[in-house]
C-alpha positions as CSV (number, residue, x, y, z in Angstrom):
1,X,126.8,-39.0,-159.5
2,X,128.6,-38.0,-162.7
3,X,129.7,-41.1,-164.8
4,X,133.3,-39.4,-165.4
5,X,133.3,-39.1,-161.4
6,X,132.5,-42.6,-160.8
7,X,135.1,-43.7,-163.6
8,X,137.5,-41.8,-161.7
9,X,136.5,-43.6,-158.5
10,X,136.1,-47.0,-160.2
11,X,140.0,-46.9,-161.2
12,X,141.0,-45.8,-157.7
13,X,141.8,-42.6,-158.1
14,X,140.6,-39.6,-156.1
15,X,138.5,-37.2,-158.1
16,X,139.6,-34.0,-157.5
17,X,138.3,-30.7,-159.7
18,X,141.0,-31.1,-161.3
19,X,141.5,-34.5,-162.4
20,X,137.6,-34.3,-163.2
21,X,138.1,-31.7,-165.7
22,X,141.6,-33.2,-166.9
23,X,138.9,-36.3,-167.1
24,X,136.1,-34.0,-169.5
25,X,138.7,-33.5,-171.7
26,X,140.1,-37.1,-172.2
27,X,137.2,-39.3,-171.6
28,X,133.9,-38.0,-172.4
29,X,134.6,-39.7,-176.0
30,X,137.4,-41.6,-177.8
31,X,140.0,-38.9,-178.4
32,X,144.0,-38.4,-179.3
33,X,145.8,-35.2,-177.5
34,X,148.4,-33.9,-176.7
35,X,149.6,-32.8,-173.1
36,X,149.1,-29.4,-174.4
37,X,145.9,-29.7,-175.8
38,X,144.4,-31.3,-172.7
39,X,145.9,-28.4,-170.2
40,X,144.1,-25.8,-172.7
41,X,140.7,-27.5,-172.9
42,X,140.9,-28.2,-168.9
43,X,142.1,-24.5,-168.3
44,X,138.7,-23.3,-170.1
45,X,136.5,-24.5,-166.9
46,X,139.5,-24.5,-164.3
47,X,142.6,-22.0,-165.2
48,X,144.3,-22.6,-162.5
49,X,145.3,-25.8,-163.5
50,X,149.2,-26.0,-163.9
51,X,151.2,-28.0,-166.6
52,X,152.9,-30.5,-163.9
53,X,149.0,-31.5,-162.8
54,X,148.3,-32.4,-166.1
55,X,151.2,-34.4,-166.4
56,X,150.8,-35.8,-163.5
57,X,147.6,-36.8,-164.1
58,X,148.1,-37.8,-167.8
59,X,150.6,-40.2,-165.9
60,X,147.9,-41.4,-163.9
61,X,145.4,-42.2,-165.7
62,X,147.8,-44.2,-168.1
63,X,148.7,-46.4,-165.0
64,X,145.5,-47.0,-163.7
65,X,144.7,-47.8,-167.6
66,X,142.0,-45.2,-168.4
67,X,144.5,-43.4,-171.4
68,X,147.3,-44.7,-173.2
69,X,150.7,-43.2,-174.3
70,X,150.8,-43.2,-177.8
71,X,154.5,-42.1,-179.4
72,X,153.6,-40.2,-182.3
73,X,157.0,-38.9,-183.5
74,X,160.2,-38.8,-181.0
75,X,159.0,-35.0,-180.1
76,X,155.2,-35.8,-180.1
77,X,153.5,-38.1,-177.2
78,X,149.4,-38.2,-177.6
79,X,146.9,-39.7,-175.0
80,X,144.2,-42.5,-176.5
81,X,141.6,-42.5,-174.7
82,X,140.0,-45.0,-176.8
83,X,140.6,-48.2,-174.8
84,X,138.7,-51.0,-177.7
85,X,141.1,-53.0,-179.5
86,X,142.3,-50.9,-181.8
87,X,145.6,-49.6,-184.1
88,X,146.3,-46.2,-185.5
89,X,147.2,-44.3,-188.6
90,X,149.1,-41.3,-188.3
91,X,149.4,-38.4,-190.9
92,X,153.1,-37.4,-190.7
93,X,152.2,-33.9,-192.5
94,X,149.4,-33.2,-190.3
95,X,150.2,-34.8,-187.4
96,X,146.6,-35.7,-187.2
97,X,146.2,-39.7,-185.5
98,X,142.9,-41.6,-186.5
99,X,141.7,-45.1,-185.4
100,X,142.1,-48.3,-187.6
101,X,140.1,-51.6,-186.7
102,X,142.1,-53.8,-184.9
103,X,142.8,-56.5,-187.6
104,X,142.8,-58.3,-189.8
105,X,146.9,-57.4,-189.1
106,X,149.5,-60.2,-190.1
107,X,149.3,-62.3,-186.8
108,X,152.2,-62.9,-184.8
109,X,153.3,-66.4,-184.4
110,X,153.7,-67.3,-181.0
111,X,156.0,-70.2,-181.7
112,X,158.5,-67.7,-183.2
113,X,159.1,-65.4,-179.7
114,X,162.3,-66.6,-177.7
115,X,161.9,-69.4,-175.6
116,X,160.1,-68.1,-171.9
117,X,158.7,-65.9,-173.5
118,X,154.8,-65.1,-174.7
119,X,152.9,-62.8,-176.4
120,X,151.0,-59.9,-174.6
121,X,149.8,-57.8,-177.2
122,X,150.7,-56.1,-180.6
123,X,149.9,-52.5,-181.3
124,X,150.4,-51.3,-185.1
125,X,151.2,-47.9,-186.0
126,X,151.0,-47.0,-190.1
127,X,152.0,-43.4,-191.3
128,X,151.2,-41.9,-194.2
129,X,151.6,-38.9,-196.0
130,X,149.6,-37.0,-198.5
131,X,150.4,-37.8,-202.6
């Protein structure tokens, strides 16, 4: 069986053509796109695949934690499928989001949250811009 097919089946989720080829796209390798970009490389090997099953799908996947939703600009979401521990560095001219080691990052002092509460995880996001 294919390994993206048994990753697909492994998370619980049914895997259709298209949500296999939604799944090429995304998970064959750590990668950042966008909604767009995913619906074009999927529509290469399956052009009938509409926008609302990619988003749908994107959505899916997030949930049953094989992407994440990253928030590069208020107008700009891109799927991580890069799942290590890791934070990102985002090129506000290019747009372009890379990968940065997850630490060492100022740490978060757990004795600082509100009372009840505790910490479940820190992701750091650094933009730059060309000199």
């Amino acid at each position: 069986m294919n390994p993206l097919t048994e990753r697909l089946r492994g998370a619980g989720i049914s895997p259709t053509r298209q949500r296999r080829e939604i799944a090429r796209a995304l998970l064959a390798r750590p990668v950042h796109m966008t909604a767009e970009q995913v619906l074009n490389a999927a529509r290469v090997r399956a052009p009938e695949i509409s926008r609302a099953t990619v988003y749908n799908t994107l959505a899916l996947f997030c949930a049953k934690g094989l992407l994440r939703e990253l928030a590069v600009d208020r107008d700009r979401v891109v799927y991580d499928s890069g799942l290590h521990p890791h934070h990102h560095l985002i090129d506000i001219d290019s747009g372009e989001v890379r990968d940065l080691p997850a630490g060492p990052w100022p740490a978060i002092d757990p004795a600082q949250l509100p009372p009840g509460f505790e910490l479940a995880g820190v992701e750091v996001i650094v933009r730059v811009r060309r000199r």
